[in-house]
N, C-alpha and C positions, 0 to 999 in steps of 0.2 A: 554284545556291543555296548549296553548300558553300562560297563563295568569302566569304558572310558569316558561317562559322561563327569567325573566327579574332577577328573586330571581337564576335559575341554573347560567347562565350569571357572577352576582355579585362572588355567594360561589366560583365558579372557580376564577374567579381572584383574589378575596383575597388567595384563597388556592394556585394559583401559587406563588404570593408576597410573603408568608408565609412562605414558604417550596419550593418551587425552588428556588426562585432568593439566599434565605439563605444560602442554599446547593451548590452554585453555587459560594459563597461569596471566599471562601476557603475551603481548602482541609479539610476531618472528620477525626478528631487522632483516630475518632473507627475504619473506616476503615485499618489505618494505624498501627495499633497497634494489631487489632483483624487478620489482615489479616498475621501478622509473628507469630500466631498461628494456632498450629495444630487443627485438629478434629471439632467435633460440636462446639466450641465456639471463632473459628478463620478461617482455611483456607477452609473452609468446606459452612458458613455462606454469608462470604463475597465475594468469588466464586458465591455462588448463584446469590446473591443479584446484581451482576456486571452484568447479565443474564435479570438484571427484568424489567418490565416496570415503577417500580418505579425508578431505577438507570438512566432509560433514561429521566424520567421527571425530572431529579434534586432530589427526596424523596429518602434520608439519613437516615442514623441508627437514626440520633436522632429525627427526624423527629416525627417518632415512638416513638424511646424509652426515650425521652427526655434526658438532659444534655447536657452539653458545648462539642461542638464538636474541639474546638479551644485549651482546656486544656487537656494535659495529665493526670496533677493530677486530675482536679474538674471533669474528663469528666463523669465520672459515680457518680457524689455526690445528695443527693437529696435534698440541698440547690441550687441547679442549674436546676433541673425539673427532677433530673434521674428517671424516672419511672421501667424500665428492662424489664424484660419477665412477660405478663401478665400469671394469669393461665387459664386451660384450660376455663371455662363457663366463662370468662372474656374478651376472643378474641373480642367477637361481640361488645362489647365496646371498646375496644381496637381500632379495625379498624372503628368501628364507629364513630369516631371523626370527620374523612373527608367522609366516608360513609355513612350521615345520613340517607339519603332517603333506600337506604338501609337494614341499619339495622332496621331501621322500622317495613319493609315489611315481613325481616328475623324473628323477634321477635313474630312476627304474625302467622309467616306459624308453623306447624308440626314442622320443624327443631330447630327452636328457642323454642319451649318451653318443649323438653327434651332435650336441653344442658346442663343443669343443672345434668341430668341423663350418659352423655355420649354420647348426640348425636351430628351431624354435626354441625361444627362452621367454620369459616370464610376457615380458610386457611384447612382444611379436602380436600376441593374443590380447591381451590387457590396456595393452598402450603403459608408456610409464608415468606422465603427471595427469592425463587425463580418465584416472579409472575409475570405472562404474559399477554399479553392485554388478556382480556374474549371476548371468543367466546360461540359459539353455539356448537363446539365440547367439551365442558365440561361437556355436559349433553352426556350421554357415558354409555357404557353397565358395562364395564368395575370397572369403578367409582362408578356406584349408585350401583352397586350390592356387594357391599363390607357392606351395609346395610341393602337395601334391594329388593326386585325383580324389574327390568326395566321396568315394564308393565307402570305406571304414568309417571316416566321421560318420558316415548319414545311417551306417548301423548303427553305431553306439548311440548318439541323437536318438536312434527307435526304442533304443533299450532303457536309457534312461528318463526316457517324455511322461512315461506312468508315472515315475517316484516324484520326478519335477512338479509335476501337474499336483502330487496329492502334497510335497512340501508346502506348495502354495496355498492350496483353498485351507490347509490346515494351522498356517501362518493368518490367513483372514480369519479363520474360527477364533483363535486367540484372540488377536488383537480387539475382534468383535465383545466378548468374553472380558475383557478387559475397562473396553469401554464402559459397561453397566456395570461395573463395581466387583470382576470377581477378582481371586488373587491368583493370577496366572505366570507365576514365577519360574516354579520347576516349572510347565509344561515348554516354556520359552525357554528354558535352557537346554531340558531334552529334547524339542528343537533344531534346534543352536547346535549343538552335538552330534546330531542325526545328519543333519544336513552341512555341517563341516566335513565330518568322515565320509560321507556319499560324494560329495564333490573331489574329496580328493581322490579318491577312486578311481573318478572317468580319467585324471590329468594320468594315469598308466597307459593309458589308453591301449589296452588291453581287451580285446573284447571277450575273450574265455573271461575272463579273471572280473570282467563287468557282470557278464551271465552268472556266473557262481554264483557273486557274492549280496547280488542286488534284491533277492528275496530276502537276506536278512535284514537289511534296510527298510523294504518293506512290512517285515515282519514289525519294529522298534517301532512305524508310524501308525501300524492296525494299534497296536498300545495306544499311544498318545493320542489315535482316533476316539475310540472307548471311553478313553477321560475327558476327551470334549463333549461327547455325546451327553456323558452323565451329568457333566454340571450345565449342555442347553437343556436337558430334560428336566434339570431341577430349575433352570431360568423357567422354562413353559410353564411349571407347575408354582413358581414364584408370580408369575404373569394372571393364571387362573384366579390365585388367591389375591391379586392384588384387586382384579376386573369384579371379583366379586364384593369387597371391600366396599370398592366404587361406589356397587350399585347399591347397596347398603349406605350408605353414606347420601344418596340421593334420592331413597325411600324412605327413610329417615325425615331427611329435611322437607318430603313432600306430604309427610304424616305432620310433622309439626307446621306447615302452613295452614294443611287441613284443619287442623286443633286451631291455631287461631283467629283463622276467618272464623272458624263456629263461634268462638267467643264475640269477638268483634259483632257478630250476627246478633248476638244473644242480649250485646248492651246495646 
């Protein structure tokens, strides 16, 4: 599995280049213009969208929907890329664009191939302007049973709650890690990697095909555990020699008051 972290690695930065820094360039006249509209096609959308995890990553109306975000008039022209609202069994391609992996997996499972008929598609699950980082609580009673009974979701949900559970505290480890000054670059990308290809996994929703495959997942995070471990153990042992320093520094300065009171004693 590490042999596609170097292709995940690449798609993210060009897709930041792409769609952040863009979006970041100047302000979107769709926001600006959708949002001094009422209802679903203004204040309603762009509200959301201020909410999402795309509005935090820099991903823009046009990002999605193509056109000049810079033109009032051209901004929905399709001489400029306007593409607009896909229809419904068109989402998965839609969000497919940056979704590869994926829509892949999606296309594959149950779900993907009676979209065509009216079944789940991307944002069913996601919402479409108002999206949030994905978690494990999206697999929910609540959710699937709006199609159909929780008994599968709530295995897969059992099967993946280990990997979920150790994605995170291993995401804190870094970030921790980071904070005090290490260089935690690769470990965030192999990461990033780990936990793109795992998620897209579940979206097969597959549960043989979850059971197989999710010990090699786990195998990829026992790694990147190992290498956290070794640079807090070198933190602890950075920690020891600092404490000691310390206390050096403050025997020190209690030796040199001692020296001169005596002096001061002595004139």
């Amino acid at each position: 599995m590490k042999k596609i972290l170097l292709t995940n690695v690449l798609f993210f930065g060009a897709f930041v280049l792409l769609t952040g820094f863009s979006a970041a360039a100047s302000p979107s006249v769709c926001i600006e213009c959708h949002g001094g509209l009422s209802g679903q096609l203004g204040e309603i959308p762009t509200a959301e969208w201020h909410t999402s995890v795309h509005s935090r990553s820099r991903v823009s109306c046009h990002d999605c929907h193509g056109g000049d975000p810079t033109d009032y008039v051209e901004a929905m022209s399709a001489d400029r890329g306007f593409i607009g609202v896909p229809v419904y069994a068109e989402v998965p391609a839609f969000c497919g664009r940056c979704h590869v992996g994926v829509e892949e997996d999606y296309r594959a499972s149950l779900h993907g191939q009676v979209v065509e008929f009216g079944g789940p598609n991307c944002v069913t699950c996601h919402e479409n302007h108002a999206v949030q980082v994905a978690s494990i609580d999206l697999i929910n009673e609540i959710s699937c049973s709006r199609c159909h009974t929780y008994d599968k979701p709530a295995l897969i949900k059992q099967e993946i709650s280990d990997t979920e559970a150790m994605l995170s505290r291993l995401d804190n480890s870094i970030a921790s890690l980071y904070r005090v000054g290490f260089d935690t670059g690769q470990l965030k990308d192999e990461l990033f990697s780990t936990r793109n290809n795992f998620r897209r996994l579940f979206h097969s929703v597959d549960i043989d095909k979850i059971r197989a495959e999710t010990a090699g997942f786990d195998a990829d995070l026992e790694e990147t555990k190992a290498t956290i471990n070794a640079l807090e153990e070198t933190l602890g042992q950075r920690k020891i020699v600092g404490g000691a320093f310390v206390l050096l520094l403050i025997l020190g300065g209690c030796i040199a008051l001692l020296i001169r009171r005596t002096y001061e004693n002595k004139e």
